[in-house]
C-alpha positions as CSV (number, residue, x, y, z in Angstrom):
1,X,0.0,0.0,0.0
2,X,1.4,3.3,-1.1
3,X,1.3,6.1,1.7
4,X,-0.8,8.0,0.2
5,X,-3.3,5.3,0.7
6,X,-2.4,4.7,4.4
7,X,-2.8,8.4,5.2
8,X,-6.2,7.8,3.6
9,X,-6.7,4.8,5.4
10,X,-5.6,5.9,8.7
11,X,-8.1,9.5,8.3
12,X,-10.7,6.9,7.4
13,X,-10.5,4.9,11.0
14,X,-9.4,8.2,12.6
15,X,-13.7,9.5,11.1
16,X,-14.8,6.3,12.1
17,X,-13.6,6.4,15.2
18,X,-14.9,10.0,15.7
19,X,-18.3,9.0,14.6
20,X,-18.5,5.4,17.0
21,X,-17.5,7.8,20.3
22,X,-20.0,10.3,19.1
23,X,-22.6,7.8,18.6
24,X,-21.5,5.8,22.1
25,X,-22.1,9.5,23.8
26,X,-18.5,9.8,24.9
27,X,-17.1,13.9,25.8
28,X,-14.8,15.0,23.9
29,X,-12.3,14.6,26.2
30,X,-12.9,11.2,26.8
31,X,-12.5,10.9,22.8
32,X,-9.4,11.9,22.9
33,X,-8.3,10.0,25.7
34,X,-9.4,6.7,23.9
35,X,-7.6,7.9,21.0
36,X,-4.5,8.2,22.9
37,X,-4.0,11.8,22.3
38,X,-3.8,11.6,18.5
39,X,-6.4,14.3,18.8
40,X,-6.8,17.3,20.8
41,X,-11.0,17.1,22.1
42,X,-11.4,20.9,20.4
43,X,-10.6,19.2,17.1
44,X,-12.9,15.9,18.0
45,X,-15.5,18.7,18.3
46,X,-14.9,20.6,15.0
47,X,-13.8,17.1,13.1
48,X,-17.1,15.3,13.9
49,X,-19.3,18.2,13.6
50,X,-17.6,18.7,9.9
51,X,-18.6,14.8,9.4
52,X,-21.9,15.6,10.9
53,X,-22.5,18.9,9.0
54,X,-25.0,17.6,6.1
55,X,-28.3,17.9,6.7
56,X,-29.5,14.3,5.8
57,X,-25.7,13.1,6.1
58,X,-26.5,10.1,8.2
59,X,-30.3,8.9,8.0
60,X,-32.0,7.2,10.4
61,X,-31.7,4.3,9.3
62,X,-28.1,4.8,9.1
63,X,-27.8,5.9,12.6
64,X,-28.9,2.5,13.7
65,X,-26.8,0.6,11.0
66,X,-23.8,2.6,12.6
67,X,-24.8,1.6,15.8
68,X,-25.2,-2.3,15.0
69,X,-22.0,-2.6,13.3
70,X,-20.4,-0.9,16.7
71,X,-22.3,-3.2,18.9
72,X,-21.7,-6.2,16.4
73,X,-17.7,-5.4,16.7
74,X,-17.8,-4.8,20.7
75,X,-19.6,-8.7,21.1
76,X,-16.6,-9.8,18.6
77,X,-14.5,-8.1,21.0
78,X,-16.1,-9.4,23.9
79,X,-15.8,-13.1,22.4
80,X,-12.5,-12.9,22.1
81,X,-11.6,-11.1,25.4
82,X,-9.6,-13.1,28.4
83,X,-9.6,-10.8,30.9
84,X,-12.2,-9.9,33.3
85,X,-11.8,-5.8,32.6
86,X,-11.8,-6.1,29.1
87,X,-15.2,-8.1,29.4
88,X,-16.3,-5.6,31.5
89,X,-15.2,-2.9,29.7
90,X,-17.3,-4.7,26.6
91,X,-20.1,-5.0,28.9
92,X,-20.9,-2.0,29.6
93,X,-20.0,-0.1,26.1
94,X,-22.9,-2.8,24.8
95,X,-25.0,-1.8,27.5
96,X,-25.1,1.4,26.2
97,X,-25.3,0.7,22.9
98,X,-28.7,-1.3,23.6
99,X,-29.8,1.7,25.2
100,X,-29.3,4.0,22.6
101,X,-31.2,1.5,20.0
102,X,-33.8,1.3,22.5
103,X,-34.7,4.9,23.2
104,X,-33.8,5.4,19.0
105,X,-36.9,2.7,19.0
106,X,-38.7,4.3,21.4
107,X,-39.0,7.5,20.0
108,X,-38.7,6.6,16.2
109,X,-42.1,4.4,17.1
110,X,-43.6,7.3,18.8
111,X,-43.2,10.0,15.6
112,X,-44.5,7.2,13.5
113,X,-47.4,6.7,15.8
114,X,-48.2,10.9,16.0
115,X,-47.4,11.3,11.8
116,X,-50.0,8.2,11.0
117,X,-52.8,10.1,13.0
118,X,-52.1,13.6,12.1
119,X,-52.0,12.1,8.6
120,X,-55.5,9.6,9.1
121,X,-57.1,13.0,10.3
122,X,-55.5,15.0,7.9
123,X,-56.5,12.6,5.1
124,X,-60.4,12.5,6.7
125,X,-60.7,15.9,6.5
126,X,-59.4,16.6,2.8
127,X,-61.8,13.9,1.4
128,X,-64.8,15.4,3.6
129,X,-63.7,18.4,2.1
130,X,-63.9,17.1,-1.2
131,X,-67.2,15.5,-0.6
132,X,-68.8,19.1,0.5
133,X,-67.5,20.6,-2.9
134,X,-68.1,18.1,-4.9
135,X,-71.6,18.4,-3.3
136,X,-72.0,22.5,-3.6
137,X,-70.7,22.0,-7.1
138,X,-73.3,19.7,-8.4
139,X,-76.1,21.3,-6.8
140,X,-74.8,24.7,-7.8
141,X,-75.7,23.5,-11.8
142,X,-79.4,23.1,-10.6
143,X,-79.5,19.9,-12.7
144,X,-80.9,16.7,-11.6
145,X,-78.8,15.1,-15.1
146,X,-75.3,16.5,-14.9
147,X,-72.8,16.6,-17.8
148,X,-70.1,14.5,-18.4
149,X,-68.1,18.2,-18.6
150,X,-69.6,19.3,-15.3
151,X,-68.9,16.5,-13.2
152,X,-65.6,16.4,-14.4
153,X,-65.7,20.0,-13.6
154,X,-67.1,19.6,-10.3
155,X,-64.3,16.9,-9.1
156,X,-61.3,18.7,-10.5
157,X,-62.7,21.9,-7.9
158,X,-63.2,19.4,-5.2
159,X,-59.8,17.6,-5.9
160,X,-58.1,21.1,-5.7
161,X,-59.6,22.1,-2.6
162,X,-58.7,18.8,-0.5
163,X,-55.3,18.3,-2.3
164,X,-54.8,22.1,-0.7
165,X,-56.1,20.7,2.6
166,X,-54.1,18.2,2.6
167,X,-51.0,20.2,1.8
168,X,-51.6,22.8,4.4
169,X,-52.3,20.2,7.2
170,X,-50.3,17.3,6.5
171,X,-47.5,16.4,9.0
172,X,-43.8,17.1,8.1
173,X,-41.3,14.2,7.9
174,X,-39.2,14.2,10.9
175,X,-36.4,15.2,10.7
């Protein structure tokens, strides 16, 4: 391997590493302590924010790959660990690992739960809304027989008005 590509190499662990004490919840400090001083913690702050920086960077679903493949690596670890600290050490890193997915569960399950019925109502009130229209619009032509032309009318009027309730009340995606 050329050293071009072990600088690369070595950066690359170096983000990674950066991005599994981040995701474990460690301080800065404590970052650079695991990191054996390779890193001062103001420049674990400013490097893992720059990693962090895009908006839709990491998804969610990605957030909980990330921490998988940590806790995967820690039981690997933990396999293959003789000594009682080490185990321990293992222990409680995957402790908090499980916690993390959990309350990631926890509150992932809740936004889905408030976005379905904010959506189910939202939804309800767009095709009342259509209904009502569609309604007002018929009756408007006075005409027991409608048209082809003014029903089509009618529902394109309706459809506007609950596609526009819809798009004022619908929940965003979280974020």
């Amino acid at each position: 391997m050329s050293d071009g590509l072990a600088l690369i190499d070595r950066a690359n662990d170096l983000d990674a590493a950066l991005l599994d004490a981040a995701t474990l919840g460690l301080s800065p400090e404590e970052t650079s302590r695991r990191l054996d001083g390779v890193i001062t913690p103001a420049r674990v702050i400013t490097r893992t924010r720059a990693l962090l920086a895009g908006d839709d960077w990491v998804s969610d679903i990605e957030q909980e790959r990330l921490l998988i493949r940590i806790l995967r690596e820690r039981v690997i670890e933990l396999q293959g660990a003789h000594d009682l600290d080490s185990i321990k050490a293992q222990g409680v890193i995957i402790a908090r690992l499980l916690d993390q997915l959990n309350r990631r569960s926890a509150a992932l399950d809740s936004v889905h739960v408030r976005i379905t019925a904010q959506l189910g109502s939202t939804l309800a009130r767009a095709v009342s809304t259509f209904g009502k229209l569609l309604r007002s619009e018929l009756e408007a032509t006075a005409s027991v027989s409608a048209s082809a032309q003014q029903w089509d009318d009618a529902t394109l009027v309706a459809l506007a008005a609950a596609r526009d309730t819809f798009d004022i009340e619908s929940p965003a995606a979280p974020a």
